[in-house]
C-alpha positions in Angstrom: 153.5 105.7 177.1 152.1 107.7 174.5 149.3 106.5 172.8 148.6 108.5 169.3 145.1 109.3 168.8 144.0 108.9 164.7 143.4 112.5 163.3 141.9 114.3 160.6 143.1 117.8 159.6 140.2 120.4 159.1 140.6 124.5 158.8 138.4 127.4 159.2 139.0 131.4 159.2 141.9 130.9 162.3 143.8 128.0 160.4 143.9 124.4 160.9 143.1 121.9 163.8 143.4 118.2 164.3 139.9 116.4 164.5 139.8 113.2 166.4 139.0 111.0 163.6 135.7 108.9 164.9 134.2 112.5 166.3 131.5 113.7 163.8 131.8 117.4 164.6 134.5 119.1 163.3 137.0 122.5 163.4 134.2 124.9 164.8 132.8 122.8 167.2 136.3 121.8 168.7 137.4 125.1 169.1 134.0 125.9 171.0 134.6 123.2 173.3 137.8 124.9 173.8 136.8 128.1 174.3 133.8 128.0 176.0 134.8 124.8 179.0 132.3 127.2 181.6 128.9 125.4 183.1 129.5 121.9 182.1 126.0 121.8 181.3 126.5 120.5 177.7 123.9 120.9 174.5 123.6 117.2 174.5 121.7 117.4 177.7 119.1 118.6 175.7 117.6 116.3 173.2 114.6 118.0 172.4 116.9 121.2 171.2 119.4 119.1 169.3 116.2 117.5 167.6 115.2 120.9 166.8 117.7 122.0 165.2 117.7 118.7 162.7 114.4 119.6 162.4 115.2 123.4 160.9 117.8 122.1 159.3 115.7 119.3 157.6 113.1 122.1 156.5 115.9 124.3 155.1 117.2 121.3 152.7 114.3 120.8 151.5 113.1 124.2 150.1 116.2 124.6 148.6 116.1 121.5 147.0 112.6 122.6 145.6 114.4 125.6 144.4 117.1 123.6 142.7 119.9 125.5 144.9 121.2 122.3 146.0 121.5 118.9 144.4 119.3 115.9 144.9 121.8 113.7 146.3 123.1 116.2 148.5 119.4 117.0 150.2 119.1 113.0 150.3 122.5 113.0 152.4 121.0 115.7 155.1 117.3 114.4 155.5 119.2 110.8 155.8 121.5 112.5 158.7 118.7 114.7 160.4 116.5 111.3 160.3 119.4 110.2 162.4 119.4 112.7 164.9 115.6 112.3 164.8 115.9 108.9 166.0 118.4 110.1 168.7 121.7 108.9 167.4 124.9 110.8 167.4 123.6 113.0 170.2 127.1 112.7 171.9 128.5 114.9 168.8 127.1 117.7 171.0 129.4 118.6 173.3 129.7 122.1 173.4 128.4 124.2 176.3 125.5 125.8 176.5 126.7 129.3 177.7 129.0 130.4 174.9 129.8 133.3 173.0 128.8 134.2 169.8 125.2 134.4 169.8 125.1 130.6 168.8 127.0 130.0 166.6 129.0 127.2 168.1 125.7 125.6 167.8 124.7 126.6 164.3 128.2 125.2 163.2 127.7 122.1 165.2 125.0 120.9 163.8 125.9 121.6 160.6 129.2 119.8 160.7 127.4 116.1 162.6 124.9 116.4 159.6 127.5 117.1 157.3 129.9 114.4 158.3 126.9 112.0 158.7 125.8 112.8 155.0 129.2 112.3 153.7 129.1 108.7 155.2 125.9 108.1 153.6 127.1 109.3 150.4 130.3 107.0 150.8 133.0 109.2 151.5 134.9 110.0 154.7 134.0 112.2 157.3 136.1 115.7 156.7 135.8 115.6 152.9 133.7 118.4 152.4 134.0 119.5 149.0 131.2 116.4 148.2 129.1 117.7 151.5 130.3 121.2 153.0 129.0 122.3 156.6 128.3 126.3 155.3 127.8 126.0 151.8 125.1 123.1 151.5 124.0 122.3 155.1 124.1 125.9 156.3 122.8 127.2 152.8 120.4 129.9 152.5 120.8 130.3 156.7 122.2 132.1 159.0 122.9 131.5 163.1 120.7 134.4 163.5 117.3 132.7 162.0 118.4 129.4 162.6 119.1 129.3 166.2 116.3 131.5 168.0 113.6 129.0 166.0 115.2 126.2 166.8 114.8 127.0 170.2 111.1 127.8 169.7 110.7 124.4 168.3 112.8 122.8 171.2 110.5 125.1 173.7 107.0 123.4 172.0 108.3 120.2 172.3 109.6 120.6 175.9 106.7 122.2 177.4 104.4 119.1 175.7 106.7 116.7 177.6 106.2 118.8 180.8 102.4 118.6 180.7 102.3 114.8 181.7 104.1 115.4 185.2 102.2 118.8 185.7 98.7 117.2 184.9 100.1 114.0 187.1 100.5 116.5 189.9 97.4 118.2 189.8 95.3 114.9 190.1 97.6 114.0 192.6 96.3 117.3 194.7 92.7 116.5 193.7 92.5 112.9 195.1 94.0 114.0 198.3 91.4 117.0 197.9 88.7 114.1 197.8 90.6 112.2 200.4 90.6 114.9 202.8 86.8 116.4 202.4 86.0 115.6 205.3 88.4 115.9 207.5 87.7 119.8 209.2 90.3 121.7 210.4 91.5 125.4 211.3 92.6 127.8 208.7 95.0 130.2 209.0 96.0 134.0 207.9 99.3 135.2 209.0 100.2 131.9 210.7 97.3 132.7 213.3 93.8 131.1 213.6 91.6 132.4 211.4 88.1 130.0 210.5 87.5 126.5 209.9 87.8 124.8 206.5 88.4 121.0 205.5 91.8 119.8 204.8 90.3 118.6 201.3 89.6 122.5 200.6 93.1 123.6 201.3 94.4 120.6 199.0 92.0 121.3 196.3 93.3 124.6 196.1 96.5 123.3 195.5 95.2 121.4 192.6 93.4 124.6 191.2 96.4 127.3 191.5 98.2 124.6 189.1 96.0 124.1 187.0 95.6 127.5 186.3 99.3 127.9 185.4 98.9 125.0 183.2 95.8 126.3 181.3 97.8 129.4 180.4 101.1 128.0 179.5 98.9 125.5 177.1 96.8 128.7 176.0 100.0 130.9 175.1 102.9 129.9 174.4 102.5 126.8 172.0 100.8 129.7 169.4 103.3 132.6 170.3 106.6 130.2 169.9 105.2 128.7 166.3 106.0 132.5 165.2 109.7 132.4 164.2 112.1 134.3 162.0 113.4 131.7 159.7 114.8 133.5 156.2 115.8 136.2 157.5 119.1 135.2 157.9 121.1 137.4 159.5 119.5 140.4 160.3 116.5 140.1 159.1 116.1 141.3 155.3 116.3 137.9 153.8 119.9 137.9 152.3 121.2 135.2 150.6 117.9 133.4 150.0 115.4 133.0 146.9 112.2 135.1 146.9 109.8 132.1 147.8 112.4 130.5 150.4 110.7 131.1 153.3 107.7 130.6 152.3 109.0 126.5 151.5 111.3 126.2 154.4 108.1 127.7 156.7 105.9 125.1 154.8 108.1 122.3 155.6 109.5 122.9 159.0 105.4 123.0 159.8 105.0 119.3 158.4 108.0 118.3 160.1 107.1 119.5 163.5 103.6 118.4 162.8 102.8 122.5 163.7 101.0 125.6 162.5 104.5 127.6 161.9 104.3 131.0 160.9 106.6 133.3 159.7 106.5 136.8 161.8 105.4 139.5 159.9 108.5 141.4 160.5 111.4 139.5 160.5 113.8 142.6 161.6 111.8 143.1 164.5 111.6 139.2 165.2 115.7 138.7 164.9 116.4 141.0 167.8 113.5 140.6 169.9 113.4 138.0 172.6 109.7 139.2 174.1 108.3 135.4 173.9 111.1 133.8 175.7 110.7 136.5 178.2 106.6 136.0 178.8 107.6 132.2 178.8 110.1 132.5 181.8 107.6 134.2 183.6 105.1 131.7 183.0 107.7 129.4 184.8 108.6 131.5 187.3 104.6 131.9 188.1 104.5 128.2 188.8 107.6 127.8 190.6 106.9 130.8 193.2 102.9 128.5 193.5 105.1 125.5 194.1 107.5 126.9 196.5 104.6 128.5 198.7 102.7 124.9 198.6 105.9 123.3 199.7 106.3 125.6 202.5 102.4 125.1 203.8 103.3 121.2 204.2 106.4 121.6 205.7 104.2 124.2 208.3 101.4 121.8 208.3 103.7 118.5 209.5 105.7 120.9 211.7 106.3 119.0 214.9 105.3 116.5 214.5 104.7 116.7 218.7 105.5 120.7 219.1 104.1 122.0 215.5 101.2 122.0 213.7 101.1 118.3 212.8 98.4 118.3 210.6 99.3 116.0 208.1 102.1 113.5 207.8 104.6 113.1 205.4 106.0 109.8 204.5 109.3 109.9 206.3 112.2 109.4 203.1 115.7 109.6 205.5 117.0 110.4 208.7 116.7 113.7 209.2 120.0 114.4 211.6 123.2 112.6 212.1 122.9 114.3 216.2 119.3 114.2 217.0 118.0 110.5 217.3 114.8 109.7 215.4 114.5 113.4 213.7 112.9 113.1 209.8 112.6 115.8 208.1 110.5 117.5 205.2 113.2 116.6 202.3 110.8 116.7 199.5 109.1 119.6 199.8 112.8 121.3 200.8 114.0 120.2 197.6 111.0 121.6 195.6 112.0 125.0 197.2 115.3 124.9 195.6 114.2 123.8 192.2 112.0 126.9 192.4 114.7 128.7 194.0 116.8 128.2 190.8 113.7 128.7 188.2 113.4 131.7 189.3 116.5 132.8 189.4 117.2 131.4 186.0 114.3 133.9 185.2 115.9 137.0 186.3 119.1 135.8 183.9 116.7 135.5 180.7 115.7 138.6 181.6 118.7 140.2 182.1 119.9 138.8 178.8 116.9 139.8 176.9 117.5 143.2 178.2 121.5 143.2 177.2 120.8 143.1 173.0 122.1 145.6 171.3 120.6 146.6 167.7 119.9 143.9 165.3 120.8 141.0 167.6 120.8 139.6 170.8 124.1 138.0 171.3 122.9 136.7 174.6 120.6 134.0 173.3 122.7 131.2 174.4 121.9 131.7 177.8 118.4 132.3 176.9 118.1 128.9 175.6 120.0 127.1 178.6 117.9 128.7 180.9 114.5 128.0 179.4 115.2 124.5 178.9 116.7 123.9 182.1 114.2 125.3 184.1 111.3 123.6 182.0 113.2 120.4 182.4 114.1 121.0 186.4 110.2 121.7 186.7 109.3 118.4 185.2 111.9 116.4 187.1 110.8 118.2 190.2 106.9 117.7 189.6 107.5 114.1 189.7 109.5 113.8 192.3 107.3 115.9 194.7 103.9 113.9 193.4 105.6 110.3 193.6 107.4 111.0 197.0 105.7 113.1 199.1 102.1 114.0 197.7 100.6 110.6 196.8 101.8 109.2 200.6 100.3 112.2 202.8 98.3 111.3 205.5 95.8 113.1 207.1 96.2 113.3 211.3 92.5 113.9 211.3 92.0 113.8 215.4 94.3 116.0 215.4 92.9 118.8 213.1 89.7 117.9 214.9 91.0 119.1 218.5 92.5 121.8 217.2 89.4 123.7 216.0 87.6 122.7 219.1 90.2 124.5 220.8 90.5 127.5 218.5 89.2 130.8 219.5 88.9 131.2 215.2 85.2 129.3 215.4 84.0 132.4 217.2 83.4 133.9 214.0 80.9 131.5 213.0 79.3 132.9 215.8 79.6 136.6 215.0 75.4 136.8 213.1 74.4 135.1 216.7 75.7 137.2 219.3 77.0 140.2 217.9 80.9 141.5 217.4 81.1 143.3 221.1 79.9 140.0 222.5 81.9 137.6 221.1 85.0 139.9 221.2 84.9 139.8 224.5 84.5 136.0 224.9 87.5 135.8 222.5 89.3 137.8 224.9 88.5 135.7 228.0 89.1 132.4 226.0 92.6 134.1 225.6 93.3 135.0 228.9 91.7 131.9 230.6 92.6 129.0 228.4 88.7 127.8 228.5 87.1 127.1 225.1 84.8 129.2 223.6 82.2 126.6 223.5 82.8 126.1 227.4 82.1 129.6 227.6 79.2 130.1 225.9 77.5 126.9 227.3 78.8 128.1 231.0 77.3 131.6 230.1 74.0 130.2 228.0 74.0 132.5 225.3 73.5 129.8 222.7 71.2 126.4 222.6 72.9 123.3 222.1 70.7 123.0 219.0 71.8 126.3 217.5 75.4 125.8 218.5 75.4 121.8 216.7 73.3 123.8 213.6 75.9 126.7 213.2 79.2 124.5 214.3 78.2 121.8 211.5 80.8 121.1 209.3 78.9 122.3 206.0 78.0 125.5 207.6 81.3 126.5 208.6 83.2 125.8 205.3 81.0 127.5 202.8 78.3 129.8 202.6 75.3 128.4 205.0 71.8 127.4 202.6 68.9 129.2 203.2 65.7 127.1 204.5 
């Protein structure tokens, strides 16, 4: 049984296609869903970029409304449908895919066509009747793809990296109570995945905390300002064609109330329409954090190895079975997980900059996958921060007795020992701990190099984990 689907007819350059009638996007749109059915990672995945562009679009309206290019009911009709999208409705209009030909303008169009179709509703008429409310002449006007779309992704960036700092700063304190948890707790470091000197277990996890929040200082410090630089009015190459002399200057004024931001228009917008430099320094930034994150992961899946033939340091709280052969095996499924996240972040980095490296002239046609990277990662990075603080970090337990036997037993405390008895001399107890399996301390007690009082003085915890105080 057939069932007939209600249809509007729409054209474009190519000819004319059947619209499903309820669907607020229109001819351009469809045949980018067509075309482009590759990732099925879709642009309404992304909120914070389909707000962004409302948001540019908004900004556009009104300065040509100040400039009396476009008619007042017209301008009401998009700020009504851009408050809309705003207050995330019609969101599902978004369909297309985020890799696509065309150097987004699938996207450009549509947005241009929702807001168009949602203004023509407002202003009582019926979705497709676009001589009252066109998608290119009023919603598009004064714009190109090529201005509109790389700021809307700045603006989509901002907003996305605010919404990342809660789990990143929730992580960080996360690291710093177990820091605090753990000061006491003395244990064996390690260089090369051998013995090295004592430290506490809160040091190592309050370095944790500080490696983060170094990252998040400088993606706070950085990007926020270098992303509120966009290249709106210059249309499509950069010289401004097809807008009024103070355009830019109006739409800049008002996409910087809208955002509640300090945008600025870059000083040369030729230079700002090709160049994809600030999405570049912004993956890296990403990729810094990711290759921290990925290295922490793999110190507590070395420090909980075992937990009876590794390290077993710490303990992780136990999330699922770890084998469907080996009886009562659990393993580290967090912290794996967090190594593939970071995995992918960083490979998504080597694609942006691949793709920033591909443009050719005036434009970079590969800004689509720019933008799907960026977000993606930023929003993976978030998902994945939470996940690691709420499921593994927050429940780690320390197997203090544990740490404790091991630096008894390590030949690493020798060192501490080094301003005492001299290099040659405890080298060569090193060696016979080695080769004998006797502690050092046995040694040098069974040997009486040492008083009990200097040896409890110079074994302290406090002098072995930081620079001793002078008397």
């Amino acid at each position: 049984m057939n069932i007939k689907i209600n249809t509007r007819t729409e054209k474009d350059l190519l000819g004319y296609k059947e619209i499903p009638a309820h669907c607020y996007y229109g001819v351009q749109t469809l045949r980018a869903i067509e075309n482009f059915n590759l990732s099925q990672n879709k642009l309404n995945q992304f909120p914070v970029f389909i707000k962004a562009l409302a948001m540019v679009k908004s900004a556009c309206a009104h300065a040509n409304f100040k400039l009396d290019k476009i008619e007042e009911n017209k301008n009401n009709a998009i700020q009504y449908a851009c408050q809309q999208i705003f207050n995330n409705q019609y969101h599902d209009q978004f369909p297309i895919d985020m890799i696509q030909g065309g150097a987004g303008t699938s996207t450009n169009m549509n947005i241009n066509e929702v807001l168009a179709n949602i203004g023509l509703e407002y202003l009582e008429h019926s979705k497709g009747e676009y001589q009252y409310l066109h998608p290119n002449n009023d919603v598009n006007m004064s714009q190109s793809t090529n201005d509109v779309y790389p700021t809307a992704i700045k603006v989509g960036l901002i907003s996305a990296i605010d919404q990342l700092n809660t789990p990143f700063e929730n992580l960080i304190q996360s690291f710093k109570h177990k820091s605090d948890e753990f000061s006491h707790i003395l244990k064996m470091g390690r260089t090369q995945l051998q013995d090295a000197v004592p430290m506490t277990l809160g040091q190592e996890f309050g370095a944790f905390a500080t490696t983060l929040q170094n990252d998040l200082n400088k993606l706070n410090q950085i990007m926020p300002d270098a992303l509120s630089v966009v290249n709106l009015g210059g249309t499509a190459i950069g010289t401004g064609i097809n807008t009024e002399v103070k355009y830019r200057e109006y739409a800049i004024a008002s996409l910087s109330e809208i955002t509640q931001r300090n945008i600025s228009s870059a000083p040369d917008l030729i230079e700002a329409t090709s160049d994809m430099g600030d999405f570049v320094l912004l993956s890296s930034l990403l990729k810094r954090t990711a290759t921290k994150l990925s290295k922490i992961s793999n110190d507590l899946r070395l420090l909980s190895s075992g937990p009876r033939a590794g390290l077993n340091e710490i303990h992780l709280e136990p999330r699922q079975p770890g084998s469907s052969i080996m009886p009562g095996k659990v393993n580290p499924v967090i912290p794996e997980a967090m190594n593939l996240v970071c995995f992918q972040i960083i490979a998504n980095d080597l694609a942006i900059t691949l793709a920033a490296e591909a443009g050719q002239l005036q434009l970079n046609a590969m800004e689509p996958l720019i933008a799907f990277k960026l977000f993606e990662s930023i929003d993976l990075l978030g998902k994945a921060m939470q996940m690691f603080q709420h499921k593994c970090i927050e429940n780690i337990r320390a197997n203090a007795e544990h740490c404790q036997a091991l630096v008894e037993n390590s030949i690493g405390i020798i060192t501490a020992l080094n301003p005492y008895l001299g290099y040659e001399t405890t080298t060569r107890i090193a060696k016979q701990a080695n080769e004998s399996g006797q502690s050092v301390l046995a040694l040098i007690k069974a040997e009486n190099l040492l008083s009990d009082q200097i040896l409890a003085d110079v074994l302290a915890v406090n002098n072995m984990v930081q620079p001793k105080q002078c008397a």
